[in-house]
N, C-alpha and C positions, 0 to 999 in steps of 0.2 A: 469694154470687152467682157463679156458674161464667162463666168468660170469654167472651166472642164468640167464634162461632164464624166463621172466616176460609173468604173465598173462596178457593177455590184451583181452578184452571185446567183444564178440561174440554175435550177437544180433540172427545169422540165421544160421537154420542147413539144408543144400539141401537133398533133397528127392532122387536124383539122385545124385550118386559118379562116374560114369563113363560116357566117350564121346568117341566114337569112329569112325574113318572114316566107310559110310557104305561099305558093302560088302566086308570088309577085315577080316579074322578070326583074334581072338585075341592073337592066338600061334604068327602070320606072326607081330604083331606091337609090337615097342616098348610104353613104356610109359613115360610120364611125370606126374609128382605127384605137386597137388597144394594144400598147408597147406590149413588151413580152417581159417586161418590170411590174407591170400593173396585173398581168394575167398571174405572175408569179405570187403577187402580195395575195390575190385573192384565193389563189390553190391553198398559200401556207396559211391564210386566217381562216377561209368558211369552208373548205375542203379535210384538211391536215388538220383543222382547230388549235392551231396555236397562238398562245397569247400575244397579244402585238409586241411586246417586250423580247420574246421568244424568235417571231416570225423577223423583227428585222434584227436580230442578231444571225438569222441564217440566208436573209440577203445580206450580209454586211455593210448596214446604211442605221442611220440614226432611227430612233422612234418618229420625230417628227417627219421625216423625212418618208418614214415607211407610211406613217400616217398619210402625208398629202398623195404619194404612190396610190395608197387606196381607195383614197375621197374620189383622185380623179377618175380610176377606173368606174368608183359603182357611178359616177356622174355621167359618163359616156354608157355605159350598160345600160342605166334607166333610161336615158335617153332614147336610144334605139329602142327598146322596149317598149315606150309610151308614144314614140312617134314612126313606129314602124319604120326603124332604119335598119340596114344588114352591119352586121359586125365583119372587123376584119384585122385576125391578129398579127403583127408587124413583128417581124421574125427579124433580129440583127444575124447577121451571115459573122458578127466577127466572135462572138459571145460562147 
């Protein structure tokens, strides 16, 4: 049985949940989905510029932890990116 997963501390809700290449209809893309933990890591490191030490003391979650939060975001980002996929940001309703 995998552990619970832990709240941890969302400071920003985007106005915009989706990014898409233009001029491509949305039936023709796949998608990549970015939790709203990983959209957060990325506001408070390349956005806010805070140090990773900094940034997950204000998700309330480990360094390593903030660390793999991030890897996996810029992994799905790049992705879409280099393979023309649409983004789409996954909004928890309980958060």
């Amino acid at each position: 049985m995998p552990r619970p997963k832990l709240h941890r501390k969302i400071r920003f809700r985007p106005n915009v949940t989706y990014f898409k290449p233009q001029g491509v209809p949305m039936r023709f893309l796949d998608v990549v989905e970015l939790t709203i933990e990983e959209v957060e890591a990325i506001r408070l490191k390349n956005i806010k510029g805070f140090e990773q030490e900094d940034a997950a003391k204000k998700m309330k979650t480990s360094q390593s932890t903030f660390q793999r939060i991030l890897s996996s975001a810029y992994k799905k980002i790049s992705s879409a990116l280099i393979n023309g996929k649409a983004i789409k940001i996954q909004i928890d309703k309980k958060n």
